[in-house]
C-alpha positions as CSV (number, residue, x, y, z in Angstrom):
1,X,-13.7,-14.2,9.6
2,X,-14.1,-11.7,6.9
3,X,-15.3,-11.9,3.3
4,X,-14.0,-10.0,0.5
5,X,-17.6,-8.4,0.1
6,X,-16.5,-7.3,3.7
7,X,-13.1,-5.7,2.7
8,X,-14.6,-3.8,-0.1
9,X,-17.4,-2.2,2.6
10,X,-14.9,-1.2,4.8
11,X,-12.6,0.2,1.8
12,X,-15.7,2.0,0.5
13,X,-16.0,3.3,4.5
14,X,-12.5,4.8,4.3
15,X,-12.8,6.3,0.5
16,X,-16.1,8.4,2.3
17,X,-14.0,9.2,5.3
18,X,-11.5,10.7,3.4
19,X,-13.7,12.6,0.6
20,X,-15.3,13.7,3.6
21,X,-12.6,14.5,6.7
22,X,-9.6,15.4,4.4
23,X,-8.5,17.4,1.4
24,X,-6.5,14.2,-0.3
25,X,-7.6,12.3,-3.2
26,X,-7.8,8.8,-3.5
27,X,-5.9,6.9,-6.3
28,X,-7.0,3.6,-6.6
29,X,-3.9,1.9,-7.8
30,X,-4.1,-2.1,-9.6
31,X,-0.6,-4.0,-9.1
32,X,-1.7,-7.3,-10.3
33,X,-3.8,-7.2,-13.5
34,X,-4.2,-11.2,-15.0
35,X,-7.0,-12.8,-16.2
36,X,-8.4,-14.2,-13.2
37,X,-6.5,-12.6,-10.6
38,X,-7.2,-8.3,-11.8
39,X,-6.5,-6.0,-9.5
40,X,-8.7,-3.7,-12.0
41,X,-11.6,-5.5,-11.4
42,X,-12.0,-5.1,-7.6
43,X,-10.8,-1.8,-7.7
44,X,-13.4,-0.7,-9.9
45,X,-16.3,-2.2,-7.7
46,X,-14.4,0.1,-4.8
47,X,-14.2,3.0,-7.3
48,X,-18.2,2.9,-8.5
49,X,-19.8,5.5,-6.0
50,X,-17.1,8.0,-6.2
51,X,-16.7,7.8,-10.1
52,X,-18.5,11.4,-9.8
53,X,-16.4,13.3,-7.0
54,X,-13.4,14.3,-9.2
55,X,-11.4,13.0,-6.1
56,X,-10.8,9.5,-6.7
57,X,-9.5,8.0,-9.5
58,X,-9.0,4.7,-10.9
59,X,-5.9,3.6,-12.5
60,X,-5.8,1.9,-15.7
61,X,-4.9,-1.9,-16.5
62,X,-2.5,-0.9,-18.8
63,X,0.4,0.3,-16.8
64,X,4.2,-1.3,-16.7
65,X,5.7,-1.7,-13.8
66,X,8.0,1.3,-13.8
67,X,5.0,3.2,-14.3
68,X,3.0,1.8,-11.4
69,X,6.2,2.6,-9.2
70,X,6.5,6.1,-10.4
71,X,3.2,6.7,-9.5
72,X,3.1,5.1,-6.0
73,X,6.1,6.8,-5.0
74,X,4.1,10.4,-6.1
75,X,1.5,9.0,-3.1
76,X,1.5,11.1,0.1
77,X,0.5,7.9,2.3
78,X,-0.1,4.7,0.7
79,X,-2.4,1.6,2.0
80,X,-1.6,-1.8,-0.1
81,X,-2.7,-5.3,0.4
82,X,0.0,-6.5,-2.4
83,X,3.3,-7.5,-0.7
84,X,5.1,-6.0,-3.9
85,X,3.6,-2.7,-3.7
86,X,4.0,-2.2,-0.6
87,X,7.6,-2.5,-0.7
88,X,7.4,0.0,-4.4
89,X,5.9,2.2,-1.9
90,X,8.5,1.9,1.2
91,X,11.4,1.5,-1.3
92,X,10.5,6.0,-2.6
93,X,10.1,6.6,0.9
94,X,6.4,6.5,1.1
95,X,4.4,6.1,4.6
96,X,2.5,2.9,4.0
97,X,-0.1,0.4,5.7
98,X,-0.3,-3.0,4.7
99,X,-3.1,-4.5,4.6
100,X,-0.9,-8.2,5.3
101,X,-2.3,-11.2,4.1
102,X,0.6,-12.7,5.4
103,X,4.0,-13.1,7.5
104,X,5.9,-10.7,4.8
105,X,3.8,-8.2,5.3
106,X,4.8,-8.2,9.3
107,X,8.3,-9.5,8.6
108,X,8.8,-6.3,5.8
109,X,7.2,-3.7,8.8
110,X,9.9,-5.2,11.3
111,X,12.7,-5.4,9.5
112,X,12.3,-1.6,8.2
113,X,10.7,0.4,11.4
114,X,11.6,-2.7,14.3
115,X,8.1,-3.4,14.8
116,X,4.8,-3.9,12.5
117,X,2.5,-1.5,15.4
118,X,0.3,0.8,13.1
119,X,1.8,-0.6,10.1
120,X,0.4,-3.5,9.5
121,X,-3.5,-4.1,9.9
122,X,-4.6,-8.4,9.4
123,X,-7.4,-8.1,6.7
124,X,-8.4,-12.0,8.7
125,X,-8.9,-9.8,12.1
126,X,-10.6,-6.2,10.2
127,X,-14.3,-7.1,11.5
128,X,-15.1,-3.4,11.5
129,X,-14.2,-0.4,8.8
130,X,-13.1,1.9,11.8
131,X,-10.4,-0.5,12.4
132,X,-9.0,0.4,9.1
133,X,-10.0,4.4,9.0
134,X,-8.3,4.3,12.6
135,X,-5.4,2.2,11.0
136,X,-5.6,5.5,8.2
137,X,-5.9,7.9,11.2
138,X,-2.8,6.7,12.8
139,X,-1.1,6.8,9.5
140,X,-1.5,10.2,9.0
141,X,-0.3,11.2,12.5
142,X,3.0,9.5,12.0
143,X,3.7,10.4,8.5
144,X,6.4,12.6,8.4
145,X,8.1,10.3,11.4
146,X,7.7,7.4,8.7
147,X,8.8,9.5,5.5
148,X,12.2,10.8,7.6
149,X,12.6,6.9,9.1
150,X,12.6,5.7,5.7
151,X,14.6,7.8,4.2
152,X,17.4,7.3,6.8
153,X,17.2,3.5,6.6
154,X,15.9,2.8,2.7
155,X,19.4,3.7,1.2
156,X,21.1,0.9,3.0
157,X,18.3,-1.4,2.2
158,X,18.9,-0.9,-1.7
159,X,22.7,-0.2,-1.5
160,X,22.2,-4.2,0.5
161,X,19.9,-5.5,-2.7
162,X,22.2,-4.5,-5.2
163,X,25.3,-5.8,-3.3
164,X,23.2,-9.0,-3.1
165,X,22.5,-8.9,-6.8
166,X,26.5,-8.5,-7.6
167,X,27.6,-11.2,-4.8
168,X,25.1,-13.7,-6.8
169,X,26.0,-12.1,-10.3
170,X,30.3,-13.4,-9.0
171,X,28.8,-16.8,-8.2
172,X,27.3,-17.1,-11.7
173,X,30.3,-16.2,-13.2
């Protein structure tokens, strides 16, 4: 059983491991940003003791949708606990982990790769912050697998949404 005092430890873990084992930055990225359920706010606990490293950087409240799209698919790998963003970052051919609170998040890895192995990391069973910088590890290893998967499957996936979106459009009609 974790707490979420426990998910931002092992967040901050993985922030130090890559400051300190990569040459990436870190941007911190808020989908959801309502009073009483900000994004901003947790992410700016997370961003605190790097605010000085010039290699992490916090996004602002302020950004649309489109916007916060735009700049997940600019991501070279992408780690996101928000079912919606995680699908932003799949949907521009992104190599993601979710961090699933849920059966989407599993469902989403299945449906797009055939299995959620190395995709999808349970925040309920992270007791430890290697599991996630192994979980970030394995990422990495697979990333340009994942980025060439995606882009052979992804177009059919959105060509299927918008032929969803008409077929519903001609029952409305």
């Amino acid at each position: 059983q974790h707490t979420d005092g426990d998910l931002l430890t092992h967040a901050r873990a993985l922030v130090q491991h890559v400051l300190q084992c990569t040459d990436l930055t870190v941007a911190l990225i808020p989908h959801v940003t309502q009073e009483r359920n900000n994004d901003w706010d947790v992410l700016h606990r997370l961003y605190q003791p790097f605010a000085g490293s010039g290699r992490v950087l916090l996004l602002g409240q302020q950004l649309n949708s489109p916007q916060t799209k735009y700049i997940i698919s600019q991501c070279r790998l992408f780690i996101g606990a928000r079912t919606h963003a995680t699908i932003a970052a799949y949907g521009t051919r992104v190599p993601t982990l979710a961090l699933g609170y849920s059966v989407k998040a599993r469902g989403i890895a299945r449906d797009i790769f055939g299995s959620e192995d190395g995709l999808v990391l349970p925040v309920q069973q992270l007791t430890d912050a290697s599991q996630l910088i192994h979980a970030f590890e394995a990422l990495r290893e697979r990333e340009d697998d994942l980025r060439c998967h995606l882009a052979e499957v992804m177009p059919g996936y959105i060509q299927s949404a918008w032929d969803a979106g008409a077929h519903v459009a001609e029952l409305l009609r």
